[in-house]
N, C-alpha and C positions, 0 to 999 in steps of 0.2 A: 465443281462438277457440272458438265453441261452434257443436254441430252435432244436427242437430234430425232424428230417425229415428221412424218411424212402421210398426209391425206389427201384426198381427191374432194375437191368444193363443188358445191353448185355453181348454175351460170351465175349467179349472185344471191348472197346472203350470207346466214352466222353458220357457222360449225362449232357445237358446243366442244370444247377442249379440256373441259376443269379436270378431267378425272385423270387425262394425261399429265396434265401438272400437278394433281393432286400424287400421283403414285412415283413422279420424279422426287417431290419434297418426301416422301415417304421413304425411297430407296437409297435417299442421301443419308438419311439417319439425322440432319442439321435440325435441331432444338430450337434457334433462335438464329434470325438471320434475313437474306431476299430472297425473295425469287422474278429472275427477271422474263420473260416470255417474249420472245423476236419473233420477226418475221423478214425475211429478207428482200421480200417480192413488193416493185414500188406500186405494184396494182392489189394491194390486201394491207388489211389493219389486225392490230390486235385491239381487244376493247375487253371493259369490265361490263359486261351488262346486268340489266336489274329488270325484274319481268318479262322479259323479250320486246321491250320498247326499241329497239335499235332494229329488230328483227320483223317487226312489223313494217318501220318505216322503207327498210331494203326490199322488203315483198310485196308493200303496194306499188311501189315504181316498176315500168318497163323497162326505164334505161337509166338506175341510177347514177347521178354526179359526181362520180369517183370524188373529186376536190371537195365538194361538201359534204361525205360522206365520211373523209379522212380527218374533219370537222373535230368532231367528237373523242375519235381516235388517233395510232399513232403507228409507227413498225413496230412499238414494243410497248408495253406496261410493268412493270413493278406493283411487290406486292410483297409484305412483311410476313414472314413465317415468326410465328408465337406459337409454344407449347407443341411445335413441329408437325402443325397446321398453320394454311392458308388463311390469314386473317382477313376475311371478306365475309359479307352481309351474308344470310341465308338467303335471299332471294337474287344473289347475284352471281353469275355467272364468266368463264373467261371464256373469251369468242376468240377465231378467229373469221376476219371479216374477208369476202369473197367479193371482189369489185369489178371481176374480169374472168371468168370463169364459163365453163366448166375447165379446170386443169388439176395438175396431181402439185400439190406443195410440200414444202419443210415449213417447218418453224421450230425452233429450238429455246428449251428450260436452262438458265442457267442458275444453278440455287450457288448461296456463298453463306457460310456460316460463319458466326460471331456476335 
């Protein structure tokens, strides 16, 4: 099952997304299984953040390094649905990361169960 999400970023930085992929894993009904989060734009990441440490870093810069920015992250992440929740830390978060911006994006949840 994949699921197709369309947002407008800032000129740069995170766009918290969890609860979009939290209510994809939800509508799939899958118990056990992935979930993978894309992005298709070679100017954006996806990332797992924790605190908003990634999100400071993008907002003290005037012109962050796209290349070292994509560093940490990736076009997509993986993430283990257990008990059909997102198995990630309470203090972490899915971003998508904005490196080129202000524009309107996709990124798309694909969950697979098993």
């Amino acid at each position: 099952m994949i699921f197709e999400f369309t947002l407008k970023t800032p000129e740069h930085g995170l766009v918290d997304i969890t609860e979009e992929v939290r209510a994809s894993v939800n509508e799939s009904g899958v118990n056990e299984g992935i979930c993978v989060v894309f992005s298709p734009h070679s100017t954006s990441a996806i990332a797992i953040c924790a605190n908003g440490t990634l999100s400071r870093e993008l907002q003290e810069s005037d012109s962050p390094d796209e290349d070292s920015l994509l560093t940490p992250s990736g076009a997509s992440e993986t993430i283990i649905i257990s008990g059909g929740k997102l198995l990630i830390g309470k203090a972490q978060t899915v971003c998508f990361c904005e490196l080129n911006g202000p524009r309107e994006r996709k990124f798309y949840v694909k969950i697979m169960g098993g």
